[in-house]
C-alpha positions as CSV (number, residue, x, y, z in Angstrom):
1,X,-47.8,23.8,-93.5
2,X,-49.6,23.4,-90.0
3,X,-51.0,26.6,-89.1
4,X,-51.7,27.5,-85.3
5,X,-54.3,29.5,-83.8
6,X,-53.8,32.8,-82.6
7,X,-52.9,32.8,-78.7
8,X,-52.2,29.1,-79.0
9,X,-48.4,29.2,-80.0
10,X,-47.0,30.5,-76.8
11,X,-49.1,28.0,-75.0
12,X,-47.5,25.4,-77.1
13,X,-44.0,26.6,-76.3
14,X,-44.8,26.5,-72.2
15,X,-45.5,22.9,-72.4
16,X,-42.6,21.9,-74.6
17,X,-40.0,24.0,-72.4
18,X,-41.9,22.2,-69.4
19,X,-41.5,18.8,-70.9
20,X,-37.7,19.5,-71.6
21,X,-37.1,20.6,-68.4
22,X,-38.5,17.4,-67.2
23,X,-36.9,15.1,-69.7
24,X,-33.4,17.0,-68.2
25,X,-34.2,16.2,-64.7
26,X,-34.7,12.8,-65.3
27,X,-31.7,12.2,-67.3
28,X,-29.6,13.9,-64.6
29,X,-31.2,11.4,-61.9
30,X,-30.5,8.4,-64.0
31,X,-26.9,9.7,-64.3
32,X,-26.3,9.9,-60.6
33,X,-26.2,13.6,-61.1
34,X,-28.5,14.9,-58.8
35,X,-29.5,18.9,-58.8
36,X,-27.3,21.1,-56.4
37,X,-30.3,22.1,-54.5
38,X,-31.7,18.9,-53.8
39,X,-27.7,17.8,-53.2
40,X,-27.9,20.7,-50.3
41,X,-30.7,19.8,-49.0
42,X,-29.3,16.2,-48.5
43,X,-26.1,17.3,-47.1
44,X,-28.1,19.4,-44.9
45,X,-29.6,16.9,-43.4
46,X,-26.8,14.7,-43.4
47,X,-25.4,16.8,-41.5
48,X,-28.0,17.7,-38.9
49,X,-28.3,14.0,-38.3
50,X,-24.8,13.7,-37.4
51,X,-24.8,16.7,-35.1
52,X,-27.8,15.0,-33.3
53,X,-26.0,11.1,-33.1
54,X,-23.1,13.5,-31.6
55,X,-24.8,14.7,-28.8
56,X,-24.7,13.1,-25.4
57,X,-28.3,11.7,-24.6
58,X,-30.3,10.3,-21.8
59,X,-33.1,7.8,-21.9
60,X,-35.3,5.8,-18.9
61,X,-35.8,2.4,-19.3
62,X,-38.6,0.6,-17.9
63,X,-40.1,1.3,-14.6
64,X,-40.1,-1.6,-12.2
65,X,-41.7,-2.3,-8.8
66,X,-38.4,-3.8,-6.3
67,X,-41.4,-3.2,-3.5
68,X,-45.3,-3.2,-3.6
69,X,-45.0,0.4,-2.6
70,X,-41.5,1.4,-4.4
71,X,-40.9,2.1,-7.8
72,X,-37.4,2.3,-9.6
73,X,-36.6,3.6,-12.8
74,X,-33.4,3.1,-14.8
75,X,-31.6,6.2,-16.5
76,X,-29.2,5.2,-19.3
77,X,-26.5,7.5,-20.9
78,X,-25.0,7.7,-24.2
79,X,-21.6,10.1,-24.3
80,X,-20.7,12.4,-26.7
81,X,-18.8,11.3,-29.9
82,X,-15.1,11.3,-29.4
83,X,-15.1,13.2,-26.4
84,X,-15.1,12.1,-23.0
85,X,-18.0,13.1,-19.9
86,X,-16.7,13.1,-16.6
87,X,-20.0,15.4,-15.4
88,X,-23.8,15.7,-16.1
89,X,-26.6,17.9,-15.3
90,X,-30.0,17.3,-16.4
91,X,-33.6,19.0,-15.6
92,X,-35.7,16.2,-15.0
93,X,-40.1,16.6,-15.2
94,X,-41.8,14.0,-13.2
95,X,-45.8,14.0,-13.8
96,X,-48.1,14.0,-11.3
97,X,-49.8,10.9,-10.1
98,X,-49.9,8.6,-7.6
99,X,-46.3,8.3,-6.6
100,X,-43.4,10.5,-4.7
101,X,-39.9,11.3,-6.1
102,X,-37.5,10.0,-3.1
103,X,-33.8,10.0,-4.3
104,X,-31.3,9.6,-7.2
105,X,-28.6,6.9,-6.9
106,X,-25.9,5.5,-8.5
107,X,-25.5,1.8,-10.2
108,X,-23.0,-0.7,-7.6
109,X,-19.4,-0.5,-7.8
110,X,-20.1,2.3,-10.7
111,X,-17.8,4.8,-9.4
112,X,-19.4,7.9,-9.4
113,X,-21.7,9.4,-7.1
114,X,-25.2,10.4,-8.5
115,X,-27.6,12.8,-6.7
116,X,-30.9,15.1,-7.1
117,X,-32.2,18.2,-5.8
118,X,-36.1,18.7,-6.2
119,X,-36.8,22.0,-7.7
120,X,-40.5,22.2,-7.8
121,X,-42.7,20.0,-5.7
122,X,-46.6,20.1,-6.1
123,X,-48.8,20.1,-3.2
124,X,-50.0,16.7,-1.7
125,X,-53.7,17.3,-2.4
126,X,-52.9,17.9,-6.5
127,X,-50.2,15.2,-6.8
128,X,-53.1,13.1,-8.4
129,X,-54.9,15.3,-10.5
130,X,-52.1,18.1,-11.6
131,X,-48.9,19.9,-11.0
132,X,-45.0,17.6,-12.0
133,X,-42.1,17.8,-10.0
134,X,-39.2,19.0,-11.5
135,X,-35.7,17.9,-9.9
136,X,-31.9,18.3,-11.2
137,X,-30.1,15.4,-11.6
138,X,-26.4,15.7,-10.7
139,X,-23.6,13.0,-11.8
140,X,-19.9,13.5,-11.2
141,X,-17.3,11.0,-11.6
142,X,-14.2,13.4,-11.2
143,X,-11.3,12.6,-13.7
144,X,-12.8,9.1,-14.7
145,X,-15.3,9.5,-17.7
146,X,-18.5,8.5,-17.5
147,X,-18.9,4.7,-20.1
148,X,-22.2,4.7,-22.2
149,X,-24.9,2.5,-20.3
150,X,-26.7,2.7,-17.2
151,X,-26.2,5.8,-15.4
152,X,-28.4,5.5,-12.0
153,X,-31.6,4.8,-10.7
154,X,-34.7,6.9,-9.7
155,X,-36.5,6.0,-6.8
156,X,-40.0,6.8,-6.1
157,X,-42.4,6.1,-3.1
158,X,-46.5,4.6,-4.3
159,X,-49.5,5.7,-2.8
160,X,-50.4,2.0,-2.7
161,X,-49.7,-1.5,-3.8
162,X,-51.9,-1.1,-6.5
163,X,-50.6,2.6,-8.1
164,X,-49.4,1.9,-11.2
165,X,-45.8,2.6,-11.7
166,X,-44.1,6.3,-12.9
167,X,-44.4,6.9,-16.4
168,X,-44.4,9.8,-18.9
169,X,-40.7,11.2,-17.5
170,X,-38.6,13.7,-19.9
171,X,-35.6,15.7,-20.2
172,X,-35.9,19.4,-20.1
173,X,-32.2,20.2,-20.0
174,X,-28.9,19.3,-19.8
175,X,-25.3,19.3,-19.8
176,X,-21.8,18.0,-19.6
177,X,-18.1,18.6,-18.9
178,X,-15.4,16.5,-19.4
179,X,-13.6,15.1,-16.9
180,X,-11.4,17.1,-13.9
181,X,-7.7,17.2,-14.8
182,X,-5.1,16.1,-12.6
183,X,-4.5,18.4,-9.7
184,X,-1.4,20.8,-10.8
185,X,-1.2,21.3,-7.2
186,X,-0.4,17.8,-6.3
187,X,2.8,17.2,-4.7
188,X,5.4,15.7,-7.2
189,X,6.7,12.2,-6.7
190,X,10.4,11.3,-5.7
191,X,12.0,7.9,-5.7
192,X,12.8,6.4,-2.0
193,X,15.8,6.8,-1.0
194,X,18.2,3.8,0.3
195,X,19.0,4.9,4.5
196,X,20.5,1.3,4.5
197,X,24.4,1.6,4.3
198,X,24.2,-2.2,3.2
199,X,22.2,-1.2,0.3
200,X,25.2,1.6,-1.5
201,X,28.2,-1.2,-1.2
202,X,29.8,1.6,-3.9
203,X,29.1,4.6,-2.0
204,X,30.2,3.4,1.1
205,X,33.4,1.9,-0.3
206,X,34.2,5.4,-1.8
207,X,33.6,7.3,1.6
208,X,35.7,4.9,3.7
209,X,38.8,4.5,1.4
210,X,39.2,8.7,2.0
């Protein structure tokens, strides 16, 4: 008969509950049957990752130099899932250095006009050392919606040939509406109308044998 130790016995019983808890767990992974709060947590973030692939996104691409003192940098869009974007408004933050926001324009031939308002502008004297500009970028394309891909350009003005080129740009805010339905105000369409006699042979036939 094995005799234990006072005090020992409930030890003894911890680590064998603890060992059997373990030897469940792994059976239930090996069985593809997972816990339900490990299962939640992964449909959690299943979930979250969705909701973020859902929303519509902007993105610069790579800066380039058109001119020794002009930089230009792409802006790309990706819409929302399954529902169409005929507007956007995004807060833009430009840091400072050695270059000037001038303008916001749209792609050739893209169909929809593209424009920015500068919100915050630091002083001349700091543009090297401290301070961003912050601007709104506007893009409307009325009832058309907006295709995934390049959106517009930004355009900025360099201190010199040598500056290197805007970097370090981000996306503070922004949002979207779909596109503008048709105008219920529009007036409604009618068929012509044939003024030609020659043209209603059966009409006129009718009219003239009364």
């Amino acid at each position: 008969m094995t005799v234990f130790a006072r005090g020992r016995f409930p030890g003894l019983c911890a680590v064998w509950l603890a060992l059997a808890l373990w030897q469940f767990g792994l059976v239930a992974e090996l069985s593809g049957q997972r816990p339900a709060v490990a299962e939640a947590g992964r449909n959690a973030g299943q979930r979250s990752a969705e909701e973020q692939d859902s929303r519509p996104n902007l993105r610069f691409g790579e800066p380039a130099r058109p001119r020794p003192r002009e930089a230009t940098i792409p802006i790309h869009f990706a819409p929302r899932r399954e529902q169409p974007v005929g507007s956007v408004w995004a807060d833009i933050t430009i840091p400072s250095g050695p270059w000037q926001f001038q303008r916001a324009e749209a792609p050739p031939r893209s169909g929809w006009r593209v424009s920015a308002t500068q919100k915050r502008q630091p002083a001349r004297a700091s543009q090297t050392t401290g301070g961003a500009t912050a601007i709104e970028l506007t893009v409307t394309a009325g009832r058309r919606a907006i295709p995934e891909g390049l959106l517009g350009y930004l355009r900025f003005r360099l201190e010199s040939a040598d500056s290197p080129l805007p970097t370090g740009l981000s996306v503070t805010k922004m949002e979207t509406a779909v596109p503008e339905p048709d105008d219920p105000q529009a007036p409604a369409y009618f068929p012509p109308t044939f003024s030609d006699p020659t043209l209603t042979p059966g009409v006129t036939c009718f009219i003239f044998s009364h």
